[in-house]
Biopython code that builds the backbone (N, CA, C, O; Angstrom):
import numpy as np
from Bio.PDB.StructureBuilder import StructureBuilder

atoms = [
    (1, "UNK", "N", (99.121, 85.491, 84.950)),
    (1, "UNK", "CA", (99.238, 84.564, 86.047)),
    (1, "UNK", "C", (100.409, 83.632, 85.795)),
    (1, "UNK", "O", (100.772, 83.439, 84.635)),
    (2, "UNK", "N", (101.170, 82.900, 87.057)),
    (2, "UNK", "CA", (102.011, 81.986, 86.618)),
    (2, "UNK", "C", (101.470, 80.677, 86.190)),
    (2, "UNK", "O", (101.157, 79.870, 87.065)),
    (3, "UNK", "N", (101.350, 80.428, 85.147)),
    (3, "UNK", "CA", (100.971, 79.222, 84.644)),
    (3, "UNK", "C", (100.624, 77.942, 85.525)),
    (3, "UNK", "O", (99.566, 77.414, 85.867)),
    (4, "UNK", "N", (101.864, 77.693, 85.729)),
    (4, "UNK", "CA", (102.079, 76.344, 86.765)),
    (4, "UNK", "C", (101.457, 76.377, 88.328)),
    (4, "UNK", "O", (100.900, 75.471, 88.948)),
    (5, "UNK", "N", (101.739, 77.671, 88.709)),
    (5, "UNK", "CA", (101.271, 77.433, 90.349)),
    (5, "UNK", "C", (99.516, 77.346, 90.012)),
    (5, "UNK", "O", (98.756, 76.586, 90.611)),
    (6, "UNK", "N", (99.032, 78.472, 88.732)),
    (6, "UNK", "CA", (97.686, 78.403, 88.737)),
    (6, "UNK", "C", (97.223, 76.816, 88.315)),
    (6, "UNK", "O", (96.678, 76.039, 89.098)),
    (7, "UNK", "N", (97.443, 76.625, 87.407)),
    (7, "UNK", "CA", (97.186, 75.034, 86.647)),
    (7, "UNK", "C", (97.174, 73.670, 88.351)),
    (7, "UNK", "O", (96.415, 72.744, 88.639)),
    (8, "UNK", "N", (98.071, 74.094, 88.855)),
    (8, "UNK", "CA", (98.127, 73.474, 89.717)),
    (8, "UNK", "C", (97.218, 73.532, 91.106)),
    (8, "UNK", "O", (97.095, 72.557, 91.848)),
    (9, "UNK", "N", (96.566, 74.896, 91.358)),
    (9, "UNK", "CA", (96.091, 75.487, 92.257)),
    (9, "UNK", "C", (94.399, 74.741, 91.582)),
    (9, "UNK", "O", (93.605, 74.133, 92.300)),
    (10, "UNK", "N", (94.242, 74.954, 90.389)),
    (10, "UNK", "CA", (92.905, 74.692, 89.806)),
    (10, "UNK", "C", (92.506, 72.871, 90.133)),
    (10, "UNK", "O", (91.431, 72.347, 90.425)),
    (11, "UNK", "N", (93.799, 72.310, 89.943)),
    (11, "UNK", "CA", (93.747, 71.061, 89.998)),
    (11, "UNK", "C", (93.489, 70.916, 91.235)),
    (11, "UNK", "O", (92.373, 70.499, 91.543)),
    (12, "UNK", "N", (94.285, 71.169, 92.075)),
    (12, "UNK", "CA", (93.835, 70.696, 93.542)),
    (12, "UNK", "C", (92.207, 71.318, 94.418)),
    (12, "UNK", "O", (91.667, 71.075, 95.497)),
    (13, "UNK", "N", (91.896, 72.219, 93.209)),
    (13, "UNK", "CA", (90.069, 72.664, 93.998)),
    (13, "UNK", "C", (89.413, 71.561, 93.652)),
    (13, "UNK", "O", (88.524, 70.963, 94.259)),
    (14, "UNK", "N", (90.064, 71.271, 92.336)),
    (14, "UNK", "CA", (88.978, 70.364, 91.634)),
    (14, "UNK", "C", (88.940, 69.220, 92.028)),
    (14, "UNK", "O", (87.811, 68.741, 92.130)),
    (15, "UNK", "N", (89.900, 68.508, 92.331)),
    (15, "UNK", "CA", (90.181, 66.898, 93.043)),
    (15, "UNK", "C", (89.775, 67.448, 94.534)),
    (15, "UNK", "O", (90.363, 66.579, 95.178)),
    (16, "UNK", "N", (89.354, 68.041, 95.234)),
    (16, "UNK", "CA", (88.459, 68.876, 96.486)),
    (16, "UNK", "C", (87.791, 68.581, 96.737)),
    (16, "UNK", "O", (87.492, 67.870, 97.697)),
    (17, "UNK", "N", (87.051, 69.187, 95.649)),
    (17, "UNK", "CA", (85.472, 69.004, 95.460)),
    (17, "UNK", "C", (84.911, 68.307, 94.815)),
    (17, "UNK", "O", (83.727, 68.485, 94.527)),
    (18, "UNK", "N", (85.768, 67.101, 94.325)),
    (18, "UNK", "CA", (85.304, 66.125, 93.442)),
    (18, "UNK", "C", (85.431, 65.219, 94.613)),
    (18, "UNK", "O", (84.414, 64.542, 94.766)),
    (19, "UNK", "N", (86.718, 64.916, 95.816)),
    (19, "UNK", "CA", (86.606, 63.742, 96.421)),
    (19, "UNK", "C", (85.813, 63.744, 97.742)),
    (19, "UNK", "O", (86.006, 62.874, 98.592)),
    (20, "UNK", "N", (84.936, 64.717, 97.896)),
    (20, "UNK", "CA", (83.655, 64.947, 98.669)),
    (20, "UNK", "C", (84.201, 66.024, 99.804)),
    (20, "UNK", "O", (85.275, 66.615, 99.692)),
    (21, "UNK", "N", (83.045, 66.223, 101.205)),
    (21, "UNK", "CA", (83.486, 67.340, 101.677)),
    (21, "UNK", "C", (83.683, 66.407, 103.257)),
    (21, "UNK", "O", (84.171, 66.803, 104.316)),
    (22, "UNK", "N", (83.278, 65.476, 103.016)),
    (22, "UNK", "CA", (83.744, 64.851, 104.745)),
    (22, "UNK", "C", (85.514, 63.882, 104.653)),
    (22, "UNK", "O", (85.903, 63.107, 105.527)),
    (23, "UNK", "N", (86.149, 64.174, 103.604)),
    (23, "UNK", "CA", (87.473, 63.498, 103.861)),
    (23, "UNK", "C", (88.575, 64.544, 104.346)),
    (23, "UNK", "O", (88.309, 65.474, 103.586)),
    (24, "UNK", "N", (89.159, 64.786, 104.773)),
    (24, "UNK", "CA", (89.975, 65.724, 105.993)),
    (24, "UNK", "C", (91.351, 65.876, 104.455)),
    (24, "UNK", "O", (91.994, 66.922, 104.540)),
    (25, "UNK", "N", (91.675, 65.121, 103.437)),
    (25, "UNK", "CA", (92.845, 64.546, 102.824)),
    (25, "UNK", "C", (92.333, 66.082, 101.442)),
    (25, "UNK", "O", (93.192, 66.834, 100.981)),
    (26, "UNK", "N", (91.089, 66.159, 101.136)),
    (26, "UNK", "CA", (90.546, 67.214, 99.966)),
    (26, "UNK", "C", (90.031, 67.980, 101.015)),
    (26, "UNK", "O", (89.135, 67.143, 101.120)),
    (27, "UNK", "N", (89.869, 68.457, 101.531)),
    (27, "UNK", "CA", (89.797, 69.674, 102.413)),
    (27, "UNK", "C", (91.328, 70.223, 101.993)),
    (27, "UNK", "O", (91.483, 71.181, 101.235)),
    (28, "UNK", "N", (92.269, 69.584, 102.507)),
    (28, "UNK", "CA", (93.382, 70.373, 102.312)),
    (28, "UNK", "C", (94.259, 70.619, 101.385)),
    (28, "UNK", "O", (95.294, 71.250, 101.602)),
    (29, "UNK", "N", (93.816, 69.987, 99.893)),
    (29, "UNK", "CA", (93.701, 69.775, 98.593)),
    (29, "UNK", "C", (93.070, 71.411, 98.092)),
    (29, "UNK", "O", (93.543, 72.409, 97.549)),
    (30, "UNK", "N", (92.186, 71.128, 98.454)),
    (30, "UNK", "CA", (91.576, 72.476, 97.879)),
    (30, "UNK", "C", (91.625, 73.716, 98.691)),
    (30, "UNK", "O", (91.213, 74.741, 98.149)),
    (31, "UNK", "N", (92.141, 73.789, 100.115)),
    (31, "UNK", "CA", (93.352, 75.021, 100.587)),
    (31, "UNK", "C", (95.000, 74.934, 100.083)),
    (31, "UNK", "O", (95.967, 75.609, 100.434)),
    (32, "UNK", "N", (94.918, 74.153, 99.409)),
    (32, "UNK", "CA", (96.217, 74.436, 99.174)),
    (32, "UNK", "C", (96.430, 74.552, 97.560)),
    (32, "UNK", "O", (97.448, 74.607, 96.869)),
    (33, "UNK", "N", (95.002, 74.567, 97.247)),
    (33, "UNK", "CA", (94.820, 74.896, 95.629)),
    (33, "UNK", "C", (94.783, 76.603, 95.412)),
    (33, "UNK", "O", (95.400, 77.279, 94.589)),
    (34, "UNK", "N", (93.876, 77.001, 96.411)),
    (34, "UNK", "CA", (93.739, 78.363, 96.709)),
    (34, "UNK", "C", (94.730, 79.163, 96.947)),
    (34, "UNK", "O", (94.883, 80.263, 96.416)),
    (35, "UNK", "N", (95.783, 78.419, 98.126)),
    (35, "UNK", "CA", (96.750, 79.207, 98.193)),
    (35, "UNK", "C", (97.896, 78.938, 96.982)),
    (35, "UNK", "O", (98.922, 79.618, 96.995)),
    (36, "UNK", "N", (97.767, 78.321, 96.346)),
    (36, "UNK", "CA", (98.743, 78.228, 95.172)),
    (36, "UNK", "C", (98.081, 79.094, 93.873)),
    (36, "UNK", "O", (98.935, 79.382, 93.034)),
    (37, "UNK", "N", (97.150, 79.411, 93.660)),
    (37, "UNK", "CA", (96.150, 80.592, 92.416)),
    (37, "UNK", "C", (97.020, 81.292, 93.735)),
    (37, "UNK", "O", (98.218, 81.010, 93.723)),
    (38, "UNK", "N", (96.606, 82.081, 94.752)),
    (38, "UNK", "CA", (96.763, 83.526, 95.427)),
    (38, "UNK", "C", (98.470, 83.680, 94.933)),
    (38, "UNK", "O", (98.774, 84.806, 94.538)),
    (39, "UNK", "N", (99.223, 82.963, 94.934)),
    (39, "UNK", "CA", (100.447, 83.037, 94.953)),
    (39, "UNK", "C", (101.146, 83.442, 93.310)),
    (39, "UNK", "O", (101.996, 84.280, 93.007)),
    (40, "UNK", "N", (100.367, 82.441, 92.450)),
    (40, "UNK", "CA", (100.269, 82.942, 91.252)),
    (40, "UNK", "C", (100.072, 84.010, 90.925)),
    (40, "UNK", "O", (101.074, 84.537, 90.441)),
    (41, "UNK", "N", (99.084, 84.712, 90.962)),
    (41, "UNK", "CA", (98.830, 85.835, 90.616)),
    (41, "UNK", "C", (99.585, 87.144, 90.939)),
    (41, "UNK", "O", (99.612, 88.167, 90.255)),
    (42, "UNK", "N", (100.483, 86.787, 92.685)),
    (42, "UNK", "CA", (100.948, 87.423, 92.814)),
    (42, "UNK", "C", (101.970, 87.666, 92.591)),
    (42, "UNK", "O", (102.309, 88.827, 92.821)),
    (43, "UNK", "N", (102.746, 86.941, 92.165)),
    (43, "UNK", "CA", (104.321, 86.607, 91.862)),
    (43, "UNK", "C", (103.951, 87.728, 90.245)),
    (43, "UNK", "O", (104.603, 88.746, 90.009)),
    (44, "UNK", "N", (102.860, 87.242, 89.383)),
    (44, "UNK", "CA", (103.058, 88.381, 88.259)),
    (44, "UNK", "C", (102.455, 89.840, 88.309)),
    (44, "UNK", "O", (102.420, 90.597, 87.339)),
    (45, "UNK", "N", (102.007, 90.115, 89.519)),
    (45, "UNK", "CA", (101.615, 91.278, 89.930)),
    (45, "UNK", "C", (102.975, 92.149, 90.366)),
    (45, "UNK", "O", (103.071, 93.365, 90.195)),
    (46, "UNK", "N", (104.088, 91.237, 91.007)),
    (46, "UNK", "CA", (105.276, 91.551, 91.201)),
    (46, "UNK", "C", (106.327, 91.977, 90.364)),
    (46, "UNK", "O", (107.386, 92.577, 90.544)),
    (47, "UNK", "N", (105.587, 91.380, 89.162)),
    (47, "UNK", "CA", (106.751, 91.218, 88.198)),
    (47, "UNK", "C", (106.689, 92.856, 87.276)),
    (47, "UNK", "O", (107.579, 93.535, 86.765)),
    (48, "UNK", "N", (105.192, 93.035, 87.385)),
    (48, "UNK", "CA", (104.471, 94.147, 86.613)),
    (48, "UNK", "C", (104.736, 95.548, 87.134)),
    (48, "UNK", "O", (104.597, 96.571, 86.463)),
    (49, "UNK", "N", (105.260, 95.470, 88.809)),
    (49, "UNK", "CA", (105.034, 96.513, 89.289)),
    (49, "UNK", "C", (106.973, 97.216, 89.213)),
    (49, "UNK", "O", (107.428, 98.359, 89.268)),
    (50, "UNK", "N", (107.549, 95.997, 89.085)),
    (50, "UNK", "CA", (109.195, 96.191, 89.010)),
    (50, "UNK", "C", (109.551, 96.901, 87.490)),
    (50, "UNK", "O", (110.285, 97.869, 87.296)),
    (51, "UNK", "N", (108.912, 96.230, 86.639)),
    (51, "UNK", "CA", (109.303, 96.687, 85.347)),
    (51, "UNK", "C", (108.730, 97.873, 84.409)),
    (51, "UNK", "O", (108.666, 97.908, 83.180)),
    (52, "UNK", "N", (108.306, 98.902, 85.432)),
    (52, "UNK", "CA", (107.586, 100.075, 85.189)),
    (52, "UNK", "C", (108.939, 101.258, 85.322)),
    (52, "UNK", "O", (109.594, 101.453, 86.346)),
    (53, "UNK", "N", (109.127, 101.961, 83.974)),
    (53, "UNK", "CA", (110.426, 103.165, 84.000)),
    (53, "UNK", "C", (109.493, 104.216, 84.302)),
    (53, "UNK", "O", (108.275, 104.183, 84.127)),
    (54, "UNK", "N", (110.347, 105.371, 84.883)),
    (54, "UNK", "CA", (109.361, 106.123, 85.294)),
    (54, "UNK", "C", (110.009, 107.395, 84.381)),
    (54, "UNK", "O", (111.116, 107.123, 83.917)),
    (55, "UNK", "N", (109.567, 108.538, 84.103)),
    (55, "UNK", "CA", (109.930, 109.196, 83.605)),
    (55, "UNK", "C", (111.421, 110.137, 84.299)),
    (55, "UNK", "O", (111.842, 111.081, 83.630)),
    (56, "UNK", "N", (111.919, 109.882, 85.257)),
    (56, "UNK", "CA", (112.759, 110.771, 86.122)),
    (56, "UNK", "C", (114.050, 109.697, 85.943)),
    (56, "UNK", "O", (115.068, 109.998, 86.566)),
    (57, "UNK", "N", (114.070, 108.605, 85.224)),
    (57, "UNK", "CA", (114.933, 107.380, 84.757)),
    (57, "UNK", "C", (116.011, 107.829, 84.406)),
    (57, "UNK", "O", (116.162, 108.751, 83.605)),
    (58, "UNK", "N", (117.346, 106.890, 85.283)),
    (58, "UNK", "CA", (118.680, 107.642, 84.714)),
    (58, "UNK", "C", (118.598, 107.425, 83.227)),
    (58, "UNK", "O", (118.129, 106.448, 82.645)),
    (59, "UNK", "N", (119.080, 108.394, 82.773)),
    (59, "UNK", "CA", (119.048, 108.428, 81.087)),
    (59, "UNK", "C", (120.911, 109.252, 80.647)),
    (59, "UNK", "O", (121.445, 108.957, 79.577)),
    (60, "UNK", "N", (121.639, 110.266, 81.699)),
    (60, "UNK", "CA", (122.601, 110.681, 81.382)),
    (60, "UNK", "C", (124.057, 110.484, 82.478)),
    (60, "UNK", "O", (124.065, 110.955, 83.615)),
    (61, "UNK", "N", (124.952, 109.892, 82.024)),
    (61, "UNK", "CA", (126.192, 110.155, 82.647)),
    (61, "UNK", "C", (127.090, 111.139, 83.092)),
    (61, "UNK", "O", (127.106, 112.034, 82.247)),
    (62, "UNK", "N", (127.895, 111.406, 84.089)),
    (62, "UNK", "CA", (128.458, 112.357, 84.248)),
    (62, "UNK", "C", (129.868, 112.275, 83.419)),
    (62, "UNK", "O", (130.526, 111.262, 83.661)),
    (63, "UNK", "N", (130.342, 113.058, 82.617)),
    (63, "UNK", "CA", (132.232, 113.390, 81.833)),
    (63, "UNK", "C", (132.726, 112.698, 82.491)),
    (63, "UNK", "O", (133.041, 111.593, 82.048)),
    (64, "UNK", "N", (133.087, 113.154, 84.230)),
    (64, "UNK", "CA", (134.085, 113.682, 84.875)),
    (64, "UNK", "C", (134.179, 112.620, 85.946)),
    (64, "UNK", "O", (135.123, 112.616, 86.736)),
    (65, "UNK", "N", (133.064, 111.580, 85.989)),
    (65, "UNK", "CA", (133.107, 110.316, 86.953)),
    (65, "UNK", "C", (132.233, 109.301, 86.628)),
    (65, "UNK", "O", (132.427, 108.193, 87.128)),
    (66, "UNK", "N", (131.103, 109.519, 85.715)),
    (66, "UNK", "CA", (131.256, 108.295, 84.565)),
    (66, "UNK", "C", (130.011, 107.676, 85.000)),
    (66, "UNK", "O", (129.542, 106.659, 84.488)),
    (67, "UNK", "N", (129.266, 108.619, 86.393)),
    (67, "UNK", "CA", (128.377, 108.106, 87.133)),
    (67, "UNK", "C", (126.793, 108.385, 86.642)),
    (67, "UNK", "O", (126.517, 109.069, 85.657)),
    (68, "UNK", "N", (126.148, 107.961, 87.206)),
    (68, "UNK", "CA", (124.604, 107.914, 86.245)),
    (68, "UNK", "C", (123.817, 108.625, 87.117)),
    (68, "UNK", "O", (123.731, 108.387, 88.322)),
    (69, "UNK", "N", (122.977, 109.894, 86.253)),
    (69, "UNK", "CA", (122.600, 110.943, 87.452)),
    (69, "UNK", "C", (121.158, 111.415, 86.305)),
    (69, "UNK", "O", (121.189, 111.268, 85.084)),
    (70, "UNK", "N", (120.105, 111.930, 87.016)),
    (70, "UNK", "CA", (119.139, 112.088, 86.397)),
    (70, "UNK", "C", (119.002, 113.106, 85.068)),
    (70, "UNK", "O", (119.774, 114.064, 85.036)),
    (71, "UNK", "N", (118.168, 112.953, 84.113)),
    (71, "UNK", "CA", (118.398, 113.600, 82.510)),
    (71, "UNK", "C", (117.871, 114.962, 83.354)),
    (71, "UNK", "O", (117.199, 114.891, 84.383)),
    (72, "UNK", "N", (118.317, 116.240, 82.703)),
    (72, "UNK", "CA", (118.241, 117.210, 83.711)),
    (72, "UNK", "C", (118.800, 118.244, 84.855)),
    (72, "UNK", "O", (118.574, 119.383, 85.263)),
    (73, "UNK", "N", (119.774, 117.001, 85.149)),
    (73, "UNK", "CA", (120.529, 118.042, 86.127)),
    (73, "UNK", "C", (121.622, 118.695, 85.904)),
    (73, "UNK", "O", (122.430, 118.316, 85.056)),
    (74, "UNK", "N", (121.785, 119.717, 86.606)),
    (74, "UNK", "CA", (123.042, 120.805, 86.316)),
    (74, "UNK", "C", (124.181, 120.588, 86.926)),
    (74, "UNK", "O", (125.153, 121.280, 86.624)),
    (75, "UNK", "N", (124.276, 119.621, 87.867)),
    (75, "UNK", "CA", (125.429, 119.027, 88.453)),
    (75, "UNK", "C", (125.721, 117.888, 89.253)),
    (75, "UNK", "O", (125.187, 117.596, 90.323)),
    (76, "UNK", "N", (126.610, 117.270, 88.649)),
    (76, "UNK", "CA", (126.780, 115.643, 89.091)),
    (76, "UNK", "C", (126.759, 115.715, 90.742)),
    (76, "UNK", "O", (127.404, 116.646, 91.224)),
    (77, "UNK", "N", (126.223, 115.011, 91.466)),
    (77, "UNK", "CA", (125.978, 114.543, 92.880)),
    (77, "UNK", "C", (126.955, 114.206, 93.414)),
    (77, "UNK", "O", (127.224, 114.492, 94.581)),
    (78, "UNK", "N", (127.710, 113.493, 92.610)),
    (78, "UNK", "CA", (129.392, 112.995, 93.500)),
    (78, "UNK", "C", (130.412, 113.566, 93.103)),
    (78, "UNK", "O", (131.265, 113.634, 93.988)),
    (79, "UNK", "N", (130.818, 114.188, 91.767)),
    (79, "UNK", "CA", (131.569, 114.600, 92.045)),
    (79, "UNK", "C", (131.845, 116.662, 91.901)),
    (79, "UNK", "O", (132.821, 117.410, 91.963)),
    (80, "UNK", "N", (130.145, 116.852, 91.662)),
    (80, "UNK", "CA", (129.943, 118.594, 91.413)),
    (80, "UNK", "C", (130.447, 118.886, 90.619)),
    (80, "UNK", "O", (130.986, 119.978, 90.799)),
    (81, "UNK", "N", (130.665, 118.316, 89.352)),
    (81, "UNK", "CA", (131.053, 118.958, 87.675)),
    (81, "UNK", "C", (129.682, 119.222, 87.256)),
    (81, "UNK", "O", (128.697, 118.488, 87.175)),
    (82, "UNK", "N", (129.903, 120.686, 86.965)),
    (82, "UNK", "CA", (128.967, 121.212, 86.236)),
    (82, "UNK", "C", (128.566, 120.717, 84.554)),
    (82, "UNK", "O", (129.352, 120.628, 83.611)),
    (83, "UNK", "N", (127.452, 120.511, 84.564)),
    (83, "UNK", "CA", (127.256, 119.589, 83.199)),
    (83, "UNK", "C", (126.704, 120.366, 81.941)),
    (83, "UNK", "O", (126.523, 119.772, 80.878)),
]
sb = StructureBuilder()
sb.init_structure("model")
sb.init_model(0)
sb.init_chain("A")
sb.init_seg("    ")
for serial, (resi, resn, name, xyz) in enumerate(atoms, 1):
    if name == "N":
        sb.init_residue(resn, " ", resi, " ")
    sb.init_atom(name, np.array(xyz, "f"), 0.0, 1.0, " ", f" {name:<3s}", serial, name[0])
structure = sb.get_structure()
């Protein structure tokens, strides 16, 4: 989780529901605690899903144009040197 938005999201349920349920001022304290945890979590759900290599990962260059083409193939895409 991101630290800060959560820490912060926790704080504002808690000053919520600590400063009762008929003041209009913690009502929106503790929606906006919620939406700051939802946001947290997601920002490192984001982070988790970017930094996944997959096995099909450029891994080899082409001689003949220097360009980055999948480990595997028999011929560069741009410029058709056989590898």
């Amino acid at each position: 989780m991101n630290k800060p938005l959560t820490i912060f999201g926790i704080i504002s349920i808690f000053l919520g529901v600590i400063g009762g349920f008929y003041i209009i001022e913690f009502w929106v304290a503790a929606i906006v605690g919620i939406a700051l945890i939802i946001i947290g979590v997601g920002v490192d759900i984001g982070k988790f899903s970017k930094s996944s290599i997959g096995e099909d990962s450029v891994t080899e260059f082409c001689p003949k144009c220097g360009s980055a083409i999948k480990k595997g193939s028999k011929f560069c895409p741009y410029c058709r040197e056989k590898l």
